[in-house]
mmCIF file as gemmi writes it, N, C-alpha and C atoms, coordinates in Angstrom:
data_model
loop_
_atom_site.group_PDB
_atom_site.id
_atom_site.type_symbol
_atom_site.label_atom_id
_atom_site.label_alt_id
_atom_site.label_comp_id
_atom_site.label_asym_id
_atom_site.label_entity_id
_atom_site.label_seq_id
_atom_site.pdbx_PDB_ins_code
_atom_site.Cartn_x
_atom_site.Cartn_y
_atom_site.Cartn_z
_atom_site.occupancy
_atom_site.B_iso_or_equiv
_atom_site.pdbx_formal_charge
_atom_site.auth_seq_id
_atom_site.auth_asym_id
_atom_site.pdbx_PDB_model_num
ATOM 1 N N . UNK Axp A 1 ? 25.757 23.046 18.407 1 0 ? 1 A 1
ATOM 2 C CA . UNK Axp A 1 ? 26.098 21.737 18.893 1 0 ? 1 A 1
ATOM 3 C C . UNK Axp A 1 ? 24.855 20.953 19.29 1 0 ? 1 A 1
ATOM 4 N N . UNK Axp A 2 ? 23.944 22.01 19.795 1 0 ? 2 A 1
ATOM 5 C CA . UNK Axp A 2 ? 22.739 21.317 20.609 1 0 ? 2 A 1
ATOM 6 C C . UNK Axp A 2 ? 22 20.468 19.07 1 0 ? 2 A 1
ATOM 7 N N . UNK Axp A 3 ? 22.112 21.143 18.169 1 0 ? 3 A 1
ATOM 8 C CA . UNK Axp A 3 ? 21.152 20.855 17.087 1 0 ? 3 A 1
ATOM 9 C C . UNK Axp A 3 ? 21.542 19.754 16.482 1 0 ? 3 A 1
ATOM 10 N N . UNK Axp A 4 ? 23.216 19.776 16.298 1 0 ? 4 A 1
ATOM 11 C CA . UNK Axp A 4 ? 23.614 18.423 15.468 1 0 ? 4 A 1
ATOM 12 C C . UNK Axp A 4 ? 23.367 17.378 16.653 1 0 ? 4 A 1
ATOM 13 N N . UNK Axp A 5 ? 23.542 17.349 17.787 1 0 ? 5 A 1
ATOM 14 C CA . UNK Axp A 5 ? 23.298 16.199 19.056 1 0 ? 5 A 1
ATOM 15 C C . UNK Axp A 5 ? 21.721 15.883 18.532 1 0 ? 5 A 1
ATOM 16 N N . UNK Axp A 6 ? 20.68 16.753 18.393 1 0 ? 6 A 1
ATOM 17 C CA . UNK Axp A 6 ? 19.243 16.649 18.183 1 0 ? 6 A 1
ATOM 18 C C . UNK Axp A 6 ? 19.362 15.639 16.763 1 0 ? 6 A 1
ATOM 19 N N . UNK Axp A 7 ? 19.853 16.063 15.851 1 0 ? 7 A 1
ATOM 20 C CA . UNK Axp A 7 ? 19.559 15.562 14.679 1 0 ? 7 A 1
ATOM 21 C C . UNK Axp A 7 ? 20.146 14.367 14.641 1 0 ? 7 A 1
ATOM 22 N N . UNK Axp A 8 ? 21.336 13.765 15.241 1 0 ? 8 A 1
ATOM 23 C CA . UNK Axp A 8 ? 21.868 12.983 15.525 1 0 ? 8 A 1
ATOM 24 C C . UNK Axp A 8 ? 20.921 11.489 16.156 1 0 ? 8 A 1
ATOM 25 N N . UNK Axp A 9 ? 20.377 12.114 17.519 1 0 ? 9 A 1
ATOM 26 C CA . UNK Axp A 9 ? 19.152 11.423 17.941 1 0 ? 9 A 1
ATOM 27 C C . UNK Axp A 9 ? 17.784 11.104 16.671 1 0 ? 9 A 1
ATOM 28 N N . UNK Axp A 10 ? 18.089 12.178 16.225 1 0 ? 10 A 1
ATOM 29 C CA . UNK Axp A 10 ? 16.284 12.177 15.321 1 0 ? 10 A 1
ATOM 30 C C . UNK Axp A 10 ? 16.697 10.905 14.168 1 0 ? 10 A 1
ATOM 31 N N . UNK Axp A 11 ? 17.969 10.693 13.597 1 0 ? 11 A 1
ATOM 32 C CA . UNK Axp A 11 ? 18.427 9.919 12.788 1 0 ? 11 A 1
ATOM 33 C C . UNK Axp A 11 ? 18.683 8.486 13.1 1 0 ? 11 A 1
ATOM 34 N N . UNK Axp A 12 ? 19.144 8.505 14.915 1 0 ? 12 A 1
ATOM 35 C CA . UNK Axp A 12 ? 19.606 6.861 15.374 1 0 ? 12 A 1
ATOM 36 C C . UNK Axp A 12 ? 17.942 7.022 15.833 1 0 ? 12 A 1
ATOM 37 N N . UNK Axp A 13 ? 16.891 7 15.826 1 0 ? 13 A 1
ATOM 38 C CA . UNK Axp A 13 ? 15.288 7.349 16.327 1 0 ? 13 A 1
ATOM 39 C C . UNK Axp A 13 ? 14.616 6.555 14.737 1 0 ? 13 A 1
ATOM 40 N N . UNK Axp A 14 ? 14.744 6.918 14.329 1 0 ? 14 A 1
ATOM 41 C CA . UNK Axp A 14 ? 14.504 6.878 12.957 1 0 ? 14 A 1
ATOM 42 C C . UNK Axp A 14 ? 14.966 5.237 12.253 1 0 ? 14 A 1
ATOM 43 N N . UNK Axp A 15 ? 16.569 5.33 12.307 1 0 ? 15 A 1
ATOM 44 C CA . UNK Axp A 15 ? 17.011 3.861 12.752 1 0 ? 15 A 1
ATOM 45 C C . UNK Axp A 15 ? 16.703 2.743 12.837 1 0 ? 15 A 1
ATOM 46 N N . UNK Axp A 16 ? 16.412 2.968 13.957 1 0 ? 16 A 1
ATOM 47 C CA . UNK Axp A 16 ? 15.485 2.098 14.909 1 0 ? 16 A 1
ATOM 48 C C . UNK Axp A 16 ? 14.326 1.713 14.819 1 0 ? 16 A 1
ATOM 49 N N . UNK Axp A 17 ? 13.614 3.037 14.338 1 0 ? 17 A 1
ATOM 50 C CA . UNK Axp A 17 ? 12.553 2.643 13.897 1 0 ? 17 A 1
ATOM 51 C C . UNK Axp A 17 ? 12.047 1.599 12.157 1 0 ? 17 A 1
ATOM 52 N N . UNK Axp A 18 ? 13.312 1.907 11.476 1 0 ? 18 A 1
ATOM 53 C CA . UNK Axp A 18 ? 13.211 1.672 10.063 1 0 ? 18 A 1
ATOM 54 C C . UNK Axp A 18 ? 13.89 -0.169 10.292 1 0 ? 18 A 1
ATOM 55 N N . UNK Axp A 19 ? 14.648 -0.52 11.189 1 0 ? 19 A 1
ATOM 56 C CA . UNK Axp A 19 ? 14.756 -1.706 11.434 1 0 ? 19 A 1
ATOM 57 C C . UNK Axp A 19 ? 13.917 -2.623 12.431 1 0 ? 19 A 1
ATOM 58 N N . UNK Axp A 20 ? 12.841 -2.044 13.085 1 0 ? 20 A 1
ATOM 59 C CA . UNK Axp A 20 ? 11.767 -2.892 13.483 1 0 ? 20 A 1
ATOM 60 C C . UNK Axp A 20 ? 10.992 -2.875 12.389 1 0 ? 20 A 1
ATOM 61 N N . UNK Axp A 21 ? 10.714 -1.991 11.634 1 0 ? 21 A 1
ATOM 62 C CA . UNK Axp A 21 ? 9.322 -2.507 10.602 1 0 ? 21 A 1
ATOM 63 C C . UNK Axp A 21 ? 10.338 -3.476 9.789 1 0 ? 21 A 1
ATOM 64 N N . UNK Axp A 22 ? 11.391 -3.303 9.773 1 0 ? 22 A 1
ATOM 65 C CA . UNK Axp A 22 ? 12.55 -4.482 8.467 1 0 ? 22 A 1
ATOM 66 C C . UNK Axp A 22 ? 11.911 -6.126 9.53 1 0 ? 22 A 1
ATOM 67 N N . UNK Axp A 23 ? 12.376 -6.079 10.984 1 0 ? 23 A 1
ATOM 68 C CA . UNK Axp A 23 ? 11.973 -7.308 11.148 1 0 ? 23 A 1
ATOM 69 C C . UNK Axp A 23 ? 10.416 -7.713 11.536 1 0 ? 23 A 1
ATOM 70 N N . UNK Axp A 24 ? 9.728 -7.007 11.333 1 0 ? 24 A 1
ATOM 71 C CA . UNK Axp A 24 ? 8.153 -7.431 11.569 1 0 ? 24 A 1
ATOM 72 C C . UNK Axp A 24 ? 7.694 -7.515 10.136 1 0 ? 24 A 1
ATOM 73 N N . UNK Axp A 25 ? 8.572 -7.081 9.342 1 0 ? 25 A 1
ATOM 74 C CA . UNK Axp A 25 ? 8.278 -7.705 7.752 1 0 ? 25 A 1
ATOM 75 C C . UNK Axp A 25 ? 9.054 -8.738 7.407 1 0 ? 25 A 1
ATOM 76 N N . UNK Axp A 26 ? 9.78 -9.149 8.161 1 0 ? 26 A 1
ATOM 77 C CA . UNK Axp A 26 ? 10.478 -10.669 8.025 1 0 ? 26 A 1
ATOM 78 C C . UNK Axp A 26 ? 9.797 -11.712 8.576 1 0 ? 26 A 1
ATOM 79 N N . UNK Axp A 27 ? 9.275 -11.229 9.902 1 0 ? 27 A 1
ATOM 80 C CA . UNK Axp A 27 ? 8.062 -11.932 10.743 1 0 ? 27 A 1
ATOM 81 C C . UNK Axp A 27 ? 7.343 -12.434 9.853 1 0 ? 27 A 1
ATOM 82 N N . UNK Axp A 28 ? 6.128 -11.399 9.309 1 0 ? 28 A 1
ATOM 83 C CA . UNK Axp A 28 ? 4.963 -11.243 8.121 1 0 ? 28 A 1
ATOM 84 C C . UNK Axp A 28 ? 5.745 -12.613 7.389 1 0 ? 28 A 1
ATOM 85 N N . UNK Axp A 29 ? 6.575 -12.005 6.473 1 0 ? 29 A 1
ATOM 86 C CA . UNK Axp A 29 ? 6.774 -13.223 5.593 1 0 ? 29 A 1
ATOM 87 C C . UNK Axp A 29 ? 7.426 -14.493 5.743 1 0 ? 29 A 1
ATOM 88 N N . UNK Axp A 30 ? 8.091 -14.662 7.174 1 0 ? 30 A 1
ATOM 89 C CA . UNK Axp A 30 ? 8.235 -16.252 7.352 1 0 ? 30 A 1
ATOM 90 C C . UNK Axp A 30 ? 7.264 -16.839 8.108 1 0 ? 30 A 1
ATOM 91 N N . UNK Axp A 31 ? 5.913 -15.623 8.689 1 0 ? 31 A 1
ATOM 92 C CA . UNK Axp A 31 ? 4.309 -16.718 9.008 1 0 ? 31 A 1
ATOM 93 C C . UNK Axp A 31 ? 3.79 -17.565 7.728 1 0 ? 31 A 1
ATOM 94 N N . UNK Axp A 32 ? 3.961 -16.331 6.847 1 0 ? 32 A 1
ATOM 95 C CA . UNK Axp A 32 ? 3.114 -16.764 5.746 1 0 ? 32 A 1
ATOM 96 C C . UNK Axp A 32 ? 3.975 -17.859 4.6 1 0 ? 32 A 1
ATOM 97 N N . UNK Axp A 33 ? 4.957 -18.132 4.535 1 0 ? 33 A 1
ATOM 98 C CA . UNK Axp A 33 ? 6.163 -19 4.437 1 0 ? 33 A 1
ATOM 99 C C . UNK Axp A 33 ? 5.568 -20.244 5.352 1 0 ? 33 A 1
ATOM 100 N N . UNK Axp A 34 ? 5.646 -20.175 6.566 1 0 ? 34 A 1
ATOM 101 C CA . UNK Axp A 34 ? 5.086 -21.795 7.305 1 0 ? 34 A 1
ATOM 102 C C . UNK Axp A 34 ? 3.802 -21.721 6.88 1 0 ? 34 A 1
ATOM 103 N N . UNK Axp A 35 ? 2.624 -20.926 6.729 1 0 ? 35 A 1
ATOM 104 C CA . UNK Axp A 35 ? 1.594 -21.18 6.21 1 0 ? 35 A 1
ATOM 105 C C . UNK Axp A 35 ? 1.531 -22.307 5.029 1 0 ? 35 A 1
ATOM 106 N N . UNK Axp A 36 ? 2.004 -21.77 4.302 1 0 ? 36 A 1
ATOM 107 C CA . UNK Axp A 36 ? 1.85 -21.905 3.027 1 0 ? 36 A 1
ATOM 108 C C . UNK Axp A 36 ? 2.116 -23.171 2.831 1 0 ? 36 A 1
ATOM 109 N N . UNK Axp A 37 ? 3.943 -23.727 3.772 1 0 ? 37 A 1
ATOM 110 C CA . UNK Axp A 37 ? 4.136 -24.943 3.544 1 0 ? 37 A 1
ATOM 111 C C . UNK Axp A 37 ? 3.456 -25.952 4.473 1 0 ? 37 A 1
ATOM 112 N N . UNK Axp A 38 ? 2.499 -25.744 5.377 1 0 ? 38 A 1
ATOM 113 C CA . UNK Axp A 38 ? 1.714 -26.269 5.844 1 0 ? 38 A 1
ATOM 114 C C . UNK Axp A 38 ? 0.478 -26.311 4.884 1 0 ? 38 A 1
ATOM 115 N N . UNK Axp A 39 ? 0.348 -25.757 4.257 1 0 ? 39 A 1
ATOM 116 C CA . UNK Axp A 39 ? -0.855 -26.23 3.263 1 0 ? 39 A 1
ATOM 117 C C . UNK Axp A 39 ? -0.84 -27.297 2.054 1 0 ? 39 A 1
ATOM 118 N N . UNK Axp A 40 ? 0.319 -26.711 1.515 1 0 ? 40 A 1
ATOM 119 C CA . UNK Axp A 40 ? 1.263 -27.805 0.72 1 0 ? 40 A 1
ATOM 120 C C . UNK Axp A 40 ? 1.286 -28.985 1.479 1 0 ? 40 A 1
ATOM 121 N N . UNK Axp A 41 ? 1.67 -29.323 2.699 1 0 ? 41 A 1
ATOM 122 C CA . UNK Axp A 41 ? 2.316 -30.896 3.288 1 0 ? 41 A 1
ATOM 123 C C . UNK Axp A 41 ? 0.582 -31.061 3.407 1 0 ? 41 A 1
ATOM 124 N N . UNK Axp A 42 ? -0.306 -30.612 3.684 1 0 ? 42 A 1
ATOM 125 C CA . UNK Axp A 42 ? -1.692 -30.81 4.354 1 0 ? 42 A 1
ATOM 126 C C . UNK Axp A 42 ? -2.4 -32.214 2.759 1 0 ? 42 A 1
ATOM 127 N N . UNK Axp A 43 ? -2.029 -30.776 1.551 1 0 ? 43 A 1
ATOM 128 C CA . UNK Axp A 43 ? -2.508 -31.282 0.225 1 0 ? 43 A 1
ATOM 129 C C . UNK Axp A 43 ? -2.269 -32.268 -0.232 1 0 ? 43 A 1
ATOM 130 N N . UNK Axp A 44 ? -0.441 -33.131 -0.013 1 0 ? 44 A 1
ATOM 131 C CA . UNK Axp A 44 ? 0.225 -33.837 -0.521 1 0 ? 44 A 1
ATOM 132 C C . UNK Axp A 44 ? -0.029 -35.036 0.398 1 0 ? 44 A 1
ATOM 133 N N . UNK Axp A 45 ? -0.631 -34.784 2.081 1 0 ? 45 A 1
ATOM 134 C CA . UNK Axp A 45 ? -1.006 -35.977 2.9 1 0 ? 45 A 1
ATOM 135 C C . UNK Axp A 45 ? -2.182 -36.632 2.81 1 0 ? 45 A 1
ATOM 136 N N . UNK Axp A 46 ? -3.479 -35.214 1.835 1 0 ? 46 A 1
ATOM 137 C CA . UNK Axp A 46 ? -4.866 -36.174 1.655 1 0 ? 46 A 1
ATOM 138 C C . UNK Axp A 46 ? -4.57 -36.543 0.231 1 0 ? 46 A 1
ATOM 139 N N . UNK Axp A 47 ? -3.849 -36.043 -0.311 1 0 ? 47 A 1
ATOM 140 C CA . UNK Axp A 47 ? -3.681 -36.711 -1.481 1 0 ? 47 A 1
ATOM 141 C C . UNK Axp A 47 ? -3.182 -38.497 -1.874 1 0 ? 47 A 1
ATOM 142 N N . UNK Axp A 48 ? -2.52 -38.132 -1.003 1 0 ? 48 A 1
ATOM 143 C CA . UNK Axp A 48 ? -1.427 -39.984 -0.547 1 0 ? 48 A 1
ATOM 144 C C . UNK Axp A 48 ? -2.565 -40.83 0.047 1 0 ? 48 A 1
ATOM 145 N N . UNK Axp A 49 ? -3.616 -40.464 1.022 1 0 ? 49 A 1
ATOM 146 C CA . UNK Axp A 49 ? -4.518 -40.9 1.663 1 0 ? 49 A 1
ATOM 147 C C . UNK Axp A 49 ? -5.596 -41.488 0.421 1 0 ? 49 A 1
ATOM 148 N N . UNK Axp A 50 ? -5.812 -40.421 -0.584 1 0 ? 50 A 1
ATOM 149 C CA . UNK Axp A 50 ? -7.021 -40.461 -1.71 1 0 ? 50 A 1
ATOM 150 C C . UNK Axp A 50 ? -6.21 -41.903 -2.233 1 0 ? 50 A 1
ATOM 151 N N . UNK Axp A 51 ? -4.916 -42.007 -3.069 1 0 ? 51 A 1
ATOM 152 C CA . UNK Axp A 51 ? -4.602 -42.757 -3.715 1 0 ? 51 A 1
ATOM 153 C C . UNK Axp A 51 ? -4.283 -43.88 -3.285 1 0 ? 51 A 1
ATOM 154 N N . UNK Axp A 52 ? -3.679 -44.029 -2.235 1 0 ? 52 A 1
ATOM 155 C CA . UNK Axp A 52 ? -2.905 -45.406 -1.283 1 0 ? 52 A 1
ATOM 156 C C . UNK Axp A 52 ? -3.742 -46.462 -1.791 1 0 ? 52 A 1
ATOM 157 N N . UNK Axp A 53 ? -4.857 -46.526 -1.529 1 0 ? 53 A 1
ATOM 158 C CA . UNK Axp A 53 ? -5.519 -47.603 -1.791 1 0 ? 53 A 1
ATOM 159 C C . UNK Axp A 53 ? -5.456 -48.362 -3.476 1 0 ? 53 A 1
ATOM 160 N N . UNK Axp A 54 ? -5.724 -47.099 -3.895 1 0 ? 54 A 1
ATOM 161 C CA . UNK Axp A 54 ? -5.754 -47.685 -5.505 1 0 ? 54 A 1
ATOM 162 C C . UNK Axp A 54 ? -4.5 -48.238 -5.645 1 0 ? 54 A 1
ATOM 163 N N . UNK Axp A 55 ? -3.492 -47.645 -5.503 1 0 ? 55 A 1
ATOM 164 C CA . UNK Axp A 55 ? -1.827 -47.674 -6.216 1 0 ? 55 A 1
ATOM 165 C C . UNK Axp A 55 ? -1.359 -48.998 -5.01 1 0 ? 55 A 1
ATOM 166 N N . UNK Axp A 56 ? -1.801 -49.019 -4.195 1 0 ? 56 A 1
ATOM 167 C CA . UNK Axp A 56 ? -1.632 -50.388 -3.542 1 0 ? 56 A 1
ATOM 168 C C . UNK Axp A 56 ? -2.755 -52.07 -4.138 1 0 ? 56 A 1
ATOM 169 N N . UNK Axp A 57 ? -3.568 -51.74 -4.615 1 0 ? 57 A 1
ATOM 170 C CA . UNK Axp A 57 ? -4.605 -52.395 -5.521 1 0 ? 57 A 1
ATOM 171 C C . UNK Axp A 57 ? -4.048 -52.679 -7.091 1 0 ? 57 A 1
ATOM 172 N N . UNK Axp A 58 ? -3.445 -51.602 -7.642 1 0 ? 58 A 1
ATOM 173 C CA . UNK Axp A 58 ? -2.8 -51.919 -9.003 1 0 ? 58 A 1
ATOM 174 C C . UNK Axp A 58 ? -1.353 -52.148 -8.702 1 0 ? 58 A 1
ATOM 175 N N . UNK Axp A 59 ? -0.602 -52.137 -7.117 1 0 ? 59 A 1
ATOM 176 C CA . UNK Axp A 59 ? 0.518 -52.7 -7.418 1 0 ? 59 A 1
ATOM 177 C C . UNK Axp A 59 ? 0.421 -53.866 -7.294 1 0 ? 59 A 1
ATOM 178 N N . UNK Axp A 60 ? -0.176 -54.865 -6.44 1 0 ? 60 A 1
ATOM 179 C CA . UNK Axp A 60 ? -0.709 -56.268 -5.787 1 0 ? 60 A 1
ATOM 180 C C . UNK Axp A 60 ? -0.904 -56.998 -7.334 1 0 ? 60 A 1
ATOM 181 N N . UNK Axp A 61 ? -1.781 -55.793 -8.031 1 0 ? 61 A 1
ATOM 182 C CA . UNK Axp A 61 ? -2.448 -56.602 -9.19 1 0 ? 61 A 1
ATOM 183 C C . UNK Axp A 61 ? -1.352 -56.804 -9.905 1 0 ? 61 A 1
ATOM 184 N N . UNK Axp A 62 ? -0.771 -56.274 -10.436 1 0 ? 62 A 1
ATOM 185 C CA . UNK Axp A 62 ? 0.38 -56.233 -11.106 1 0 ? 62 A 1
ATOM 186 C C . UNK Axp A 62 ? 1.717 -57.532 -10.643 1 0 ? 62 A 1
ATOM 187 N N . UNK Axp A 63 ? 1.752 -57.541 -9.275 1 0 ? 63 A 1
ATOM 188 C CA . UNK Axp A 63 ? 2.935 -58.118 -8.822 1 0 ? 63 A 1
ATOM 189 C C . UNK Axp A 63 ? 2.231 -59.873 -9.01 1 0 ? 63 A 1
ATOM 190 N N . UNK Axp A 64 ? 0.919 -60.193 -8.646 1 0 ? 64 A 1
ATOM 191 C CA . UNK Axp A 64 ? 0.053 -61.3 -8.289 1 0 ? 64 A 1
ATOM 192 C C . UNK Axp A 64 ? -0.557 -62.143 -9.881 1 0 ? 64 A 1
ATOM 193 N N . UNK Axp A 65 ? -0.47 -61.015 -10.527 1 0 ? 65 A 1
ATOM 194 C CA . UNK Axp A 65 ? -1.044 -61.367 -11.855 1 0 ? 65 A 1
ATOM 195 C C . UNK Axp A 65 ? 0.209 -61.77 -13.197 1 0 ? 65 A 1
ATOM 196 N N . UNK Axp A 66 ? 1.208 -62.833 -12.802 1 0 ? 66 A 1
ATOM 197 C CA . UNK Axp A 66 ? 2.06 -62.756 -13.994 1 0 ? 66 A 1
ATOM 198 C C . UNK Axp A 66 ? 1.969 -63.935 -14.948 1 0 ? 66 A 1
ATOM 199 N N . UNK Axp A 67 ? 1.858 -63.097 -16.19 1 0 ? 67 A 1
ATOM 200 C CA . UNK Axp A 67 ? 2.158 -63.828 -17.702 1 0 ? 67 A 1
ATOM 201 C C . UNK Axp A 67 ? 3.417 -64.449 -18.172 1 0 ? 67 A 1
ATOM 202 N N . UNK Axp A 68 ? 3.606 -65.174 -18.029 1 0 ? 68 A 1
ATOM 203 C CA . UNK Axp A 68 ? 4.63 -65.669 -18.912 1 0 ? 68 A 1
ATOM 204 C C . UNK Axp A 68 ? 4.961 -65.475 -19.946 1 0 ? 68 A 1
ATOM 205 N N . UNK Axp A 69 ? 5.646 -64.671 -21.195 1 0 ? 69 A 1
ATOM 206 C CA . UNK Axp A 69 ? 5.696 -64.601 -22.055 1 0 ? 69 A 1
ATOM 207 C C . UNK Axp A 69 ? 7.267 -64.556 -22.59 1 0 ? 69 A 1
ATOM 208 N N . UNK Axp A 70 ? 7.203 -64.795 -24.231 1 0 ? 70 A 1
ATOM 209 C CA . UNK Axp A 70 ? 8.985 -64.573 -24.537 1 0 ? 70 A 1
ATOM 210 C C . UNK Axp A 70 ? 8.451 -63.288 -24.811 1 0 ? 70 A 1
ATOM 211 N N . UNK Axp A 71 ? 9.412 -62.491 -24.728 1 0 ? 71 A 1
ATOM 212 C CA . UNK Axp A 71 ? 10.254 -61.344 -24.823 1 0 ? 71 A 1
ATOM 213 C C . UNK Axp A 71 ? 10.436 -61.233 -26.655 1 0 ? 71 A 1
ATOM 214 N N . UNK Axp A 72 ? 9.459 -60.132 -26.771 1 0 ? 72 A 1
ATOM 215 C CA . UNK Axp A 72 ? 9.784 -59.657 -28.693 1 0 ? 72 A 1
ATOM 216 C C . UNK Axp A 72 ? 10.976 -59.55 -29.188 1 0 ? 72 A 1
ATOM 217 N N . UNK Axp A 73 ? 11.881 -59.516 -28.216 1 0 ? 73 A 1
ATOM 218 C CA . UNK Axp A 73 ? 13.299 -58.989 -29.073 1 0 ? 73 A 1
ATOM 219 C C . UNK Axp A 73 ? 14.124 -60.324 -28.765 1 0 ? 73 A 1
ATOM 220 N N . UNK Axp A 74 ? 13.482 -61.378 -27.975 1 0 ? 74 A 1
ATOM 221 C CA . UNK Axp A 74 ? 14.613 -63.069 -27.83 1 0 ? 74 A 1
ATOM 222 C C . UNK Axp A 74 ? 14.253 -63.18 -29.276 1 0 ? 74 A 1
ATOM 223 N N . UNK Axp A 75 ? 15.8 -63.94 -29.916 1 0 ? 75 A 1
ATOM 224 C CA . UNK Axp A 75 ? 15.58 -64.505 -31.329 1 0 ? 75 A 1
ATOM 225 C C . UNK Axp A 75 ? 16.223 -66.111 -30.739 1 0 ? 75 A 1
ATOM 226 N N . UNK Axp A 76 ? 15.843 -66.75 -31.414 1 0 ? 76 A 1
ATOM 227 C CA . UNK Axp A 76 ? 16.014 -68.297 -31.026 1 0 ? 76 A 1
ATOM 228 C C . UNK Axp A 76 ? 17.56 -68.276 -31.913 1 0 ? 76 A 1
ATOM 229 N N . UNK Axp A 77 ? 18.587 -69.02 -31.539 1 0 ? 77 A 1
ATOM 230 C CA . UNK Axp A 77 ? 20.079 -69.061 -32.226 1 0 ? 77 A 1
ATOM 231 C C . UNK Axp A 77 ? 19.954 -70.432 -32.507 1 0 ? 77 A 1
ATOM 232 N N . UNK Axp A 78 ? 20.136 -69.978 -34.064 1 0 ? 78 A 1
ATOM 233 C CA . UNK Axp A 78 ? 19.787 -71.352 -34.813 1 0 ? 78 A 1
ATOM 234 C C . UNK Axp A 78 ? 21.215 -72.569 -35.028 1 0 ? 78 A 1
């Protein structure tokens, strides 16, 4: 009896132990999960920073600069 009570312990021991390393490897990978998407948002904010200027420069140009023209596909109805 004494032995199955022992083995009993050695197994809920064991347990226990096999579900803390389960959540300190969930830990591990949702640090490195916010890492990661902190590097991503970091990349995509100097990136917006690099361009703003230009893509605000060729939209101005674009909106400030208009041609008048007909349209290739108007046919005059005779």
């Amino acid at each position: 009896m004494a032995s199955q009570s022992q083995g009993i312990q050695q197994l809920l021991q064991a347990e226990k132990r096999a579900a803390e390393k389960v959540a300190d490897a969930r830990k591990r990978k949702a640090r490195r999960l916010k890492q990661a998407t902190r590097r991503q948002v970091q990349g995509m904010q100097s990136s917006q920073q690099r361009n703003r200027e230009r893509v605000l420069a060729q939209l101005l140009g674009m909106v400030c600069n208009v041609r008048p023209q007909v349209h290739p596909n108007y046919r005059i109805a005779a």
